[in-house]
Structures are given as C-alpha cells and as structure tokens.
Residue, then its C-alpha position, 0 to 999 in steps of 0.5 A: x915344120x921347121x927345124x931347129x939348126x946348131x944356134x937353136x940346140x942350146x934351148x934345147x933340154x928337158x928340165x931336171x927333177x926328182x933327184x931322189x930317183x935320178x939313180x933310176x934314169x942310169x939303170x940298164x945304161x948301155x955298154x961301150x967299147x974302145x974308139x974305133x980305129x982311124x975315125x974320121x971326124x966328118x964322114x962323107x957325104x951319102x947320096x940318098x933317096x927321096x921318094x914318097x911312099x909308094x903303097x899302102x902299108x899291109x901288116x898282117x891282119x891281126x884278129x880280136x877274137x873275143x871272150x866267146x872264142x877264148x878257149x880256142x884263142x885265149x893266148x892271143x886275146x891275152x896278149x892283145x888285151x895286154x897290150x891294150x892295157x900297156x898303151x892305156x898306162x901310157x896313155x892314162x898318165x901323158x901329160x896335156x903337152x904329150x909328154x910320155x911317162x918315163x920312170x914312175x916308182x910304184x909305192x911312192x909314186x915319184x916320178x924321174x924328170x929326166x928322161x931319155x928322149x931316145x926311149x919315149x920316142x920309142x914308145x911313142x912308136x910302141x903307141x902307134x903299134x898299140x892303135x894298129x893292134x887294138x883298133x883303138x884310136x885314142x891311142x894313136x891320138x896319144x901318140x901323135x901329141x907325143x911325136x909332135x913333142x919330140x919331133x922339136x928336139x930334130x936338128x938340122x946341122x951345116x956340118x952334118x948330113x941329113x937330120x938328127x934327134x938332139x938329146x942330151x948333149x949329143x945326136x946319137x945314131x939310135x934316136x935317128x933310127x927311132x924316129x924313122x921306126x916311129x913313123x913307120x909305126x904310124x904309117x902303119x896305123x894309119x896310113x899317114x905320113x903328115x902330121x899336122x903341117x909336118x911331112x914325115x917322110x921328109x923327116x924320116x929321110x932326112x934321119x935315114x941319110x943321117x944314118x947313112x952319113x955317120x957310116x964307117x969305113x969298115x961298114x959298121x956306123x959312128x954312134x953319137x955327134x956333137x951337133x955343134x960347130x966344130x964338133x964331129x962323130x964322137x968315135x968313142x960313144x957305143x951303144x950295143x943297140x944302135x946298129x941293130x935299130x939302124x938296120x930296121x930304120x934303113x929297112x923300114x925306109x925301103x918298105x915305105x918308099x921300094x927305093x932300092x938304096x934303102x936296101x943296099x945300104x941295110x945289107x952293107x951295114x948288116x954284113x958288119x954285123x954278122x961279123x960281130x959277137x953274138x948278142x940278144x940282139x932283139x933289133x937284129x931279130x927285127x931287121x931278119x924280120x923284114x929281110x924275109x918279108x921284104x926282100x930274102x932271108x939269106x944263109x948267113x941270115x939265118x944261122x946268125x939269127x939261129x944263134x941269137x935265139x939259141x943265146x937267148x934259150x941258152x940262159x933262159x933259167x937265169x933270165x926267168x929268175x924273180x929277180x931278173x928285169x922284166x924289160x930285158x925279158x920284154x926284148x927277149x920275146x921281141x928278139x925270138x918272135x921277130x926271128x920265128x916270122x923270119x923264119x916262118x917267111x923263109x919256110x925254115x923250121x920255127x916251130x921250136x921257137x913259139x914255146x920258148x917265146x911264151x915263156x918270156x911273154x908269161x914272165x912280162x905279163x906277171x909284171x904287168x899291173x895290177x898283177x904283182x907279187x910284191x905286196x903293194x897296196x890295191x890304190x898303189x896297183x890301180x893308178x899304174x894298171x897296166x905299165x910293167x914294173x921292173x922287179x919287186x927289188x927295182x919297184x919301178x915302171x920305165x916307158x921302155x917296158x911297155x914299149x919293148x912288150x907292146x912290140x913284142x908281143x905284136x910281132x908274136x900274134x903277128x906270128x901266132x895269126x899266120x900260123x893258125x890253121x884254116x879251122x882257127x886251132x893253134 
C-alpha cells in the first residue's frame, strides 16, 4: 500500500461528535514532565534492519479445556471464555469500515467520536490475541478490517526517519510502537504478515526505525513529532507509557526477524529505563517477558521488575476499591502476569505472584458485562455483553478496557499453562 507523505497529513483526522460525552475521551490522560535538556530538533539518522521473518511464531500453546474439565481448569476456562466475550464486544459493535468502538456509555448508549487512534490500534492488536486464544477466526477478521483502517493514517515523512502512526496533530513514538505490537499479535495468530497488497513487515520496519530515530542522546526516546515541514521532536510531550511499549516493539521486531540490532537497541533503551522511578509499568513487565523468552533475564532485570510487582501488591487495597477503574486494574494483571513468565523463564521464584494476579483479574471480570453492580437494566447490559465498564461512577466501556484485559489475562493463562503439572492440576 502507499503511504500517506507530509502534503496528505492534513486529510487526515477523524470527525468530531458526541460533544456530551467528549469529557470521556480526556479520563485517564496521560502525565507529562518538564522538556528534556538539550533536545535536538532532528535526531540522526539510525541504521537499522531489514530482514523478513525468519521462522514461524511459537506462542505457548493454550489449551480449551471445556466444561467437562471445569473443576480441575475452571480459573483458566473462565479467563478464556472472558476473553472470548471481550473480543465479541468489540466485534459485535465494529462498524462496516473497521472502525473499532472507543467509548460507549452503558444507560444512554452515547458514544464518543473522537477516538484516540493510538488505543484502538492497541486493541486492534488485543483482537488478534483473542484469534490465537479462542481459536476464533472471526476475530482476526474484525481485526484485519480494522488494522487495514488504521494503517491509512501511516505517514512517511522527508524530514523524518522510518514511518509514524499520525493522530491527532502530532506522530507519537507510542503509536509506532503499537503498530509494530499489532502486527506482531497478527503473526501470532496467523503466521502472516501481508494483509492484502500491504507488506507488514515493511511497515513494521519502518515503525521500529522511527523509534530508533527519535532516540535521545541519554539513551531514553523523544515522544511526539510534528510531521510536518519544518516541524521536529516536540521535547516537551510525555507520555509515562511510551518507552515501556517501545521497548516491547524493538523486542517484538528481534522475534519476528532474530536481527540482532533489534535487540541491541531494546537493551540500550532498557538501560535508561532501569534508571527511572519506579512505576506500574505494565509494558515494562511485557518487555521483561520477552527478555527471559528471547534472550536473558538479567540481575538488574529482575530486581527492577521485583520492584514493579511489589508497587503494585503494595497498593493493592486501594487499587481494589469499588470505586477504583477497571482499566487500570486491567494493567496491573498485565504488568504482574508478564513479570511471573519472566520469572518463570529465568527459573527465579514466581510463585508468590499468580495469587496477587487472581485478585486483578476477579476485579475485571466483575466489570465485565452483563456482570454489574450498578443496577442497569437487562436490555442496557445485554447489547454491551462483554466490554468492561470503567466503574459504576464512571459508567462507560473504552476500547482500552478490553484491550488491556484480553492481554492480560493471555499472558496469565500463558503462565497458568506452563505451570500445570503433567497430571493436569494447578
């Protein structure tokens, strides 16, 4: 496919609606922090990798166990029939273009129309999960439609390198790094990277040599660009998240392609970041996760991520309260079932984590319609059976919801499967 360059960018752009509801589409923004020192507004060029895949993909198998089996697997059936719901949600109410839902009030049904471009190609990614998980290929039509969408809004620049996700006004690092995780969900699911007359791996290139390019001199990333002529890296946008999802991308690159540049350039950015304050990084927990699979869980690895889980447990109470948002709970499960496979890869204990996962996981699944306990009505449950609503205060599902849980609650019956004994118990 072609790309859109700097003269197409200002077609680009979602429409605006539901005004009512547009203070929805600002909940849970992320923070900032003061502009980085001596920022630079073109960083230089990377020179980067461009090979193909170079072997299938080999997720760890993930079995259906089936009522019959449910008292001996019924944690794991429950998490994969909740998944299976969360993608049917997503599914269920995608519009004929491949437009993902992004915010939907449950009692009134109003919906927010403008979305952010960044979160439903993450949960176009989450779709492609839900394929690999549940068998289900409908899925993994619904989300080929949708990555097909999003991949309009790809822009290739003369004054930046590789390719960017434009969104908003601005190209930020963290939809680079989604579109790589995307398409890594889908190679996954199917094996594939071509989608239609699109190569995904040039894509998916051309988004890990952006990441590359917007590298800092201290090892950390610039976080948005103005894709514009004469624009540049815009050192005063943060985002807590982005490094955290970049880090997986530069990882889910040396996976699909064993290009060993890919890697090098995922432990440089990782060596800033075990350098930063400690966070409930649930993309960090991710990237420890593929550390241990793919290459080596180092010491500082693992007491850095030690320290992530111990975050998390540490405010556990609060994060657990009713009034507390499903969504971020939905990353704690992420966050600490990618740090038990890290852990469980690097043969350090990991026991302790699987109890503290369970309770996260239970919290989401409560939220997860038609389960409620917010007194709604049967009709307005049953047309939204399936997405994850934020709290009963805040009676709204975002795409981001069933995007964080579907992972999450993979990657802990990831774990949960290769800690079953040869017998089938727990």
């Amino acid at each position: 496919m072609r790309f859109w360059n700097w003269k197409n960018v200002a077609g680009l752009g979602l429409l605006v609606g539901g005004a009512g509801l547009v203070a929805f589409a600002l909940l849970g923004m992320p923070g900032r922090r003061p502009p980085a020192p001596s920022a630079a507004q073109a960083p230089p060029a990377a020179q980067t990798p461009t090979h193909e895949p170079t072997a299938a993909p080999s997720p760890t198998p993930i079995v259906d166990f089936g009522a019959a089996q449910a008292d001996t697997a019924g944690l794991e059936q429950q998490l994969r029939d909740s998944i299976r719901a969360g993608a049917d949600y997503l599914m269920q109410n995608q519009l004929s273009n491949g437009e993902l839902p992004y915010i939907v009030d449950v009692p009134s049904g109003d919906r927010v129309e403008t979305p952010s471009l960044i979160r439903l190609v993450a949960g176009t990614g989450a779709l492609y999960t839900a394929c690999r998980v549940t068998g289900d290929d409908a899925a993994c039509g619904a989300a080929d439609r949708a990555l097909a969408l999003y991949l309009g809004s790809v822009v290739e620049g003369e004054h930046f390198g590789g390719l960017c996700l434009y969104d908003r006004g601005r190209c930020a690092v963290g939809g680079a790094a989604l579109v790589i995780d995307a398409i890594y969900k889908r190679w996954q699911a199917t094996g594939s990277t071509t989608l239609g007359e699109t190569d995904l791996m040039a894509v998916a290139r051309g988004m890990g040599e952006h990441i590359i390019w917007l590298k800092r001199a201290d090892g950390g990333l610039y976080h948005a660009l103005d894709p514009f002529p004469g624009g540049g890296v815009d050192a005063d946008y943060f985002v807590v998240y982005f490094n955290g999802e970049s880090l997986m991308a530069l990882l889910e690159l040396y996976e699909m392609t064993g290009d060993p540049v890919w890697l090098e350039e995922a432990r440089g950015l990782n060596a800033y970041m075990l350098q930063q304050e400690i966070t409930h990084d649930h993309w960090h927990g991710y990237a420890f996760r593929l550390f241990a699979l793919l290459d080596t869980l180092t010491v500082e690895d693992g007491e850095y991520a030690t320290e992530i889980a111990k975050a998390i447990i540490r405010d556990e109470d609060d994060l657990l309260e009713a009034q507390h948002s499903s969504i971020s709970n939905a990353t704690k499960v992420e966050a600490l079932a990618g740090i038990a496979v890290a852990f469980l890869e690097a043969d350090v204990p990991h026991e302790w984590l699987a109890p503290e996962v369970q309770k996260f996981a239970q919290f989401v699944m409560d939220r997860q319609l038609p389960a409620n306990g917010c007194g709604w009505s049967r009709e307005d449950v049953a047309r939204y059976a399936g997405g994850i609503y934020r709290s009963c205060e805040d009676p709204y599902i975002r795409v981001d919801a069933n995007q964080h849980w579907i992972n999450g609650a993979a990657t802990f019956l990831e774990y949960l499967e290769q800690t079953r004994g040869a017998d089938g118990s727990p």
